[in-house]
N, C-alpha and C positions, 0 to 999 in steps of 0.2 A: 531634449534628447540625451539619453546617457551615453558614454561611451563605451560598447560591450567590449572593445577590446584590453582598455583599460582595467574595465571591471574584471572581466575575466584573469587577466595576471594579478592584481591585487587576490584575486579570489584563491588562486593557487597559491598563493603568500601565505593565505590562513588570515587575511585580514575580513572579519565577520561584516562590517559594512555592508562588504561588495558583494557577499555571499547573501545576503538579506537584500540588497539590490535585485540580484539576479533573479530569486525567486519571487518579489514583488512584481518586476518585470512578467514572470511567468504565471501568478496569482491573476494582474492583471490583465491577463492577455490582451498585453503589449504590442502593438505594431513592429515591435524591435522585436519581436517574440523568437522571429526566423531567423533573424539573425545570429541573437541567444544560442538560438540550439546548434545553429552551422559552428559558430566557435567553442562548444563545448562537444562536440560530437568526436572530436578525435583524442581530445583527452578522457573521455570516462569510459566505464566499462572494466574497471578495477575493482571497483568497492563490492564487498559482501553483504548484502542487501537482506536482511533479517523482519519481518514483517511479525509483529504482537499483537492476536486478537485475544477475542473473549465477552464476555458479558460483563455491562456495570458491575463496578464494583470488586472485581475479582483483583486487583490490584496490578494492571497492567501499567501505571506510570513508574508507580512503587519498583516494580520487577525491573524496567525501564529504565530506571537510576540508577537500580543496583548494578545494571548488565552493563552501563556507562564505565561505571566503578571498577568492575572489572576488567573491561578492554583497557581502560587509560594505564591500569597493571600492567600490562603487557604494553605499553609505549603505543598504542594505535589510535590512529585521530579518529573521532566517535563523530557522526551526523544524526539528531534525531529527527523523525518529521511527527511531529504528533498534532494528528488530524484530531478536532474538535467539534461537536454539534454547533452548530450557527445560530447567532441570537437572531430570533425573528425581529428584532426592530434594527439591529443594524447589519445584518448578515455577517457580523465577524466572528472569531471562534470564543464560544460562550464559557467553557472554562479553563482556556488558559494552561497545559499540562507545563509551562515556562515555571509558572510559582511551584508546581511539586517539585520540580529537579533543580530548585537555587544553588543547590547544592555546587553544582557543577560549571554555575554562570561566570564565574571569573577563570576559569580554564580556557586557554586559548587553543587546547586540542580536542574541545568541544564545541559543535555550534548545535543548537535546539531551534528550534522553528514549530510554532504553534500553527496550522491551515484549518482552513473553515468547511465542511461540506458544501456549505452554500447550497443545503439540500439536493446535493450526489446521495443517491444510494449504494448501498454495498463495504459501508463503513471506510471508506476512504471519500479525497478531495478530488475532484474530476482534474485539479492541476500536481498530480501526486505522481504520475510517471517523470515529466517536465522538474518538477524539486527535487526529486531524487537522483538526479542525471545531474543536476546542480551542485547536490552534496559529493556525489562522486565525481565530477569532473575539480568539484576546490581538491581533491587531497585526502579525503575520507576513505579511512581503510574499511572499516564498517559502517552500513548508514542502519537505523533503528528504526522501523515505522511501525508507528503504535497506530492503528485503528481507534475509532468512535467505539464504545460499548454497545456490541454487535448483536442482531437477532441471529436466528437459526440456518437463516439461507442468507443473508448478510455476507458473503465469501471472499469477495473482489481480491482483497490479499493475498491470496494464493496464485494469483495473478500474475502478481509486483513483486513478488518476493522471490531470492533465492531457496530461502526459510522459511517455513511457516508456522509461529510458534500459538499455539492455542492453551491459554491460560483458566484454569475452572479455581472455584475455591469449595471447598465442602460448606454445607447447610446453605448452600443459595441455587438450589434446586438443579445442578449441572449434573448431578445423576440422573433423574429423570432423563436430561435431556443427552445423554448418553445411549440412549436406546434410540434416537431419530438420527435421519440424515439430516444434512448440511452440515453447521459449521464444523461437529464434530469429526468431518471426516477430512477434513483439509489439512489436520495436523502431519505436520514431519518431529516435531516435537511437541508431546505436553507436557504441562505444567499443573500440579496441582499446586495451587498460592496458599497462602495462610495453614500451614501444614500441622502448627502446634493446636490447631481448633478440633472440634471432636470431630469424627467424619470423614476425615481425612483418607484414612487406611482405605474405609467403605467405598470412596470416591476414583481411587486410584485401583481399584479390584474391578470398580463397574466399566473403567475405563478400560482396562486389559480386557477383559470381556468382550468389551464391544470391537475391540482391534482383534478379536478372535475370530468374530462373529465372518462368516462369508470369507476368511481369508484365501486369498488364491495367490499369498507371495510364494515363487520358487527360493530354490537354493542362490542366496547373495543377496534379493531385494530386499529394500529397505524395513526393516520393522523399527516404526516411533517408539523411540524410549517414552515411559513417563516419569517424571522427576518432581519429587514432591518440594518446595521451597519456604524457606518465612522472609521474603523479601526483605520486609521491616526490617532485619534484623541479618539481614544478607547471608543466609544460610541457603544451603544447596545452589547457590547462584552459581558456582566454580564446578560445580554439576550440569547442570545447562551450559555454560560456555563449553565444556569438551563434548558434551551432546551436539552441541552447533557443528561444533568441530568437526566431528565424527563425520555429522550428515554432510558439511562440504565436500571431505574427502572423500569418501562412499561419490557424491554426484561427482566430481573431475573425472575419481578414475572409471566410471561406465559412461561417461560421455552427458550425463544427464543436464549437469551446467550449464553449459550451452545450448542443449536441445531449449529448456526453461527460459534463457536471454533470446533464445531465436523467437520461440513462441512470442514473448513480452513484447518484441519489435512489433511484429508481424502484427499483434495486437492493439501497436501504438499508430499503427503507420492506416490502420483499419478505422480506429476511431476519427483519428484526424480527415482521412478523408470521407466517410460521414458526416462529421460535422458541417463541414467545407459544403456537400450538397444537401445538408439540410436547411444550413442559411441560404445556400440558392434558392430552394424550393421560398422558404418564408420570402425572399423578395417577389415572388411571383403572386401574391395575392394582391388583388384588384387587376394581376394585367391579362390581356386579352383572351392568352391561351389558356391560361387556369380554368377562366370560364370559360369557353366554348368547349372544351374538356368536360366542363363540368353539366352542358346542357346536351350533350351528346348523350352521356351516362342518362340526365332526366329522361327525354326522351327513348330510351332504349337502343337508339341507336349503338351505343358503346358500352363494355362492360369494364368497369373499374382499373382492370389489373391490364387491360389493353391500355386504357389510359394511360397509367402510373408507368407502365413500357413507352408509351411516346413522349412522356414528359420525360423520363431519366435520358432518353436519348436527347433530348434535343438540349440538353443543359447538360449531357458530355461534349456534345458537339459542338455548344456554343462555345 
């Protein structure tokens, strides 16, 4: 058994161990799990929570570095969480975004954290609210969550995030996908990546366009900058960090902040218990009531959702 208390003050130290402790703890949901979160719960709720999606390829680790690079300018301890696809034979995360940002591994006002989907859908880790509450309770002025290389309804980040930054690059078909709903519509910032490539201009016109398309902002709501970058090469990054900026300020002062962190709660506190009675129900296979439940419905005597209404009762009740 660890000791959360411990860990928890080391973690506030800025010593990485206990901070890769903690999230291990929460990876593995831990039987310490509740307690984890009872002693982080009164310190976090500081950190600016920046969430980076996109499609394979467009260079979201790359931008990710960069955006490290940046902050640490500005003297602010950086948390990434960069969620990975999950290798099918061992379910851990299959590449690693720790090797792209080495750059940054011997900084101790950095910590990066690779997590696994462990085939979660919606390009995040099903234990990705839980590590970020982690990164924000060590000391973390801004936490960084890079998404999996996302499909089109793939969204969950907008979710988890303060920010929501959506990265495209030209010639890898993100114009097309400029004319559909989902991921494109989630942006609070975009980014066109690889901006020296040809396409660029045309990609960043398709995108205005489509932030055109049906707008019903009034006077003061938010309109997405797009901001074109060569990560590589860390251009336009210091263009994106005042973008971020902007959007923070803009959500403080109408309140939007907070309304966004109440949602998230409301959200976290909604899955947890979900979960909590969906393991209840899986214990109830083979026991008595499942099936006579279930030979009610054969018989016609019962119809499903009468069922499904006496079983959720009697396992609140229990």
């Amino acid at each position: 058994m660890q000791d959360v208390a411990s860990l928890v003050t080391q973690a506030r130290e800025g010593r990485p161990r206990a901070v890769a402790r903690l999230i291990s703890l929460v990876e593995g949901a831990s039987p310490q799990l509740r307690e984890v979160m009872a002693a982080l719960a009164p310190l976090a709720g500081n950190a600016y929570v920046v969430g980076l999606t996109g499609s394979p390829g467009v260079g979201k680790s790359t931008c990710t570095s960069a955006l490290v690079t940046a902050y640490r300018r500005q003297g602010k301890r950086v948390g990434v969480l960069a969620v990975d696809p999950s290798s099918p034979f061992s379910g851990g995360a299959l590449l690693g975004d720790r090797v792209r940002m080495s750059d940054h591994a011997s900084d101790p006002g950095v910590y990066i954290r690779s997590m696994a989907t462990r085939g979660h859908l919606g390009g995040l880790a099903w234990a990705a609210p839980q590590a970020i509450r982690v990164l924000d309770a060590a000391g973390c002025d801004v936490v960084l969550v890079e998404t999996v290389g996302v499909g089109q309804s793939e969204v969950e980040i907008a979710s988890q995030a303060d920010t929501s930054v959506v990265l495209l690059a030209p010639g890898m078909g993100d114009g097309i996908q400029a004319a559909k709903a989902g991921i494109l519509e989630i942006g609070d910032v975009y980014v066109v990546n690889k901006a020296d490539r040809d396409g660029a201009d045309a990609t960043a016109r398709e995108l205005n366009h489509m932030l055109g398309l049906g707008e019903s902002r009034g006077p003061g709501d938010w309109r997405p900058p797009i901001v074109k970058t060569v990560a590589a090469r860390e251009e336009g990054i210091d263009e994106v960090v005042e973008a971020l900026e902007k959007h923070r300020a803009w959500m403080e002062e109408r309140g939007v902040l907070a309304d966004r962190r109440l949602a998230r709660a409301s959200r976290e506190v909604e899955t947890i218990a979900v979960t909590a009675l969906r393991e209840r129900i899986a214990d109830l296979h083979g026991d008595r009531r499942l099936s006579a439940l279930a030979e009610r419905i054969v018989a016609g005597d019962l119809d499903p959702y009468r069922a499904a209404d006496s079983l959720v009762e009697g396992l609140t009740e229990g």
